[in-house]
Structure formats: structure tokens, C-alpha cells
C-alpha positions, -999 to +999 in steps of 0.1 A: +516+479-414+503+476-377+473+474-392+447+456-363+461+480-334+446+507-315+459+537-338+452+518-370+417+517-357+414+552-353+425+566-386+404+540-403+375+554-382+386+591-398+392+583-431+360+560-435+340+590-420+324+609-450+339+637-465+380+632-445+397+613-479+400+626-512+385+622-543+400+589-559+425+584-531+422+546-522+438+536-480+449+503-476+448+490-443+472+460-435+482+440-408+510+410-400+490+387-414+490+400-450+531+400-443+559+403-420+576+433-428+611+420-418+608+396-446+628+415-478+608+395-504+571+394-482+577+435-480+584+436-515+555+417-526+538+435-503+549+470-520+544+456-560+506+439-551+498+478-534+524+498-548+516+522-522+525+565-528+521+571-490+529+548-460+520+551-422+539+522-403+521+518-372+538+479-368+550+475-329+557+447-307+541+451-277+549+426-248+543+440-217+567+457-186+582+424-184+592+412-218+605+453-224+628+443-194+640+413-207+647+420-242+657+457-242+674+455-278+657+429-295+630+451-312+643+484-318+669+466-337+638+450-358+627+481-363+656+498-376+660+468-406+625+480-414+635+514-422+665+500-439+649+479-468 
């Protein structure tokens, strides 16, 4: 997840560079279009179509100095139901 940001970009770049991925290892790179991940049954689906054995979640909302100043709670607390499902 956070699939289309700047970090996402760069360990695609290293993993798609020859000889930095293993043998029969297979990365999926997703983003919030192919889910949201605060949806139970979209992560789910998600996790049965992949059925992933490693995950990097890289998924952030980024809105700026302003929006971080006017709603101070309202994504960490996103963040922690992520971790929780």
C-alpha cells in the first residue's frame, strides 16, 4: 500500500534493477486504487487475491502544513485501525 508515492517509487526502482530480488520472489506494487485499506473486506480481498508473505505499508495522507493543523487526530487514528485488522 502507498503504492504511487515517492518511496514506493524508489524501491520499485531497486528491486526492478537487475540482480537486487531473489530468485522466484514476485513484489507487488499497489496503490489506493486497487483498495482502501480501511475497508475490512477491500483489505481482505486485497490479502486472498495476493496473499502476500511480506508487506511494506507505505500508505500516508499527506495534506499539507495546513490540513496537519486542522485535523491533528484524524489520520493517525486511520492509521492505527490499519495495524489493527
Amino acid at each position: 500500500a502507498g503504492g504511487s508515492g515517492f518511496v514506493e517509487k524508489a524501491i520499485k526502482m531497486f528491486v526492478e534493477t537487475e540482480g537486487n530480488s531473489k530468485e522466484n520472489e514476485s513484489w507487488v506494487f499497489l496503490s489506493s486504487k486497487d483498495g482502501d485499506l480501511r475497508d475490512r473486506k477491500a483489505t481482505e480481498a486485497i490479502f486472498e487475491k495476493y496473499k502476500p508473505t511480506h508487506v511494506i505499508h507505505l500508505a500516508a495522507k499527506v495534506g499539507g502544513l495546513f490540513a496537519n493543523m486542522a485535523q491533528k487526530v484524524c489520520e493517525p487514528v486511520h492509521m492505527v485501525c490499519l495495524f489493527l485488522l
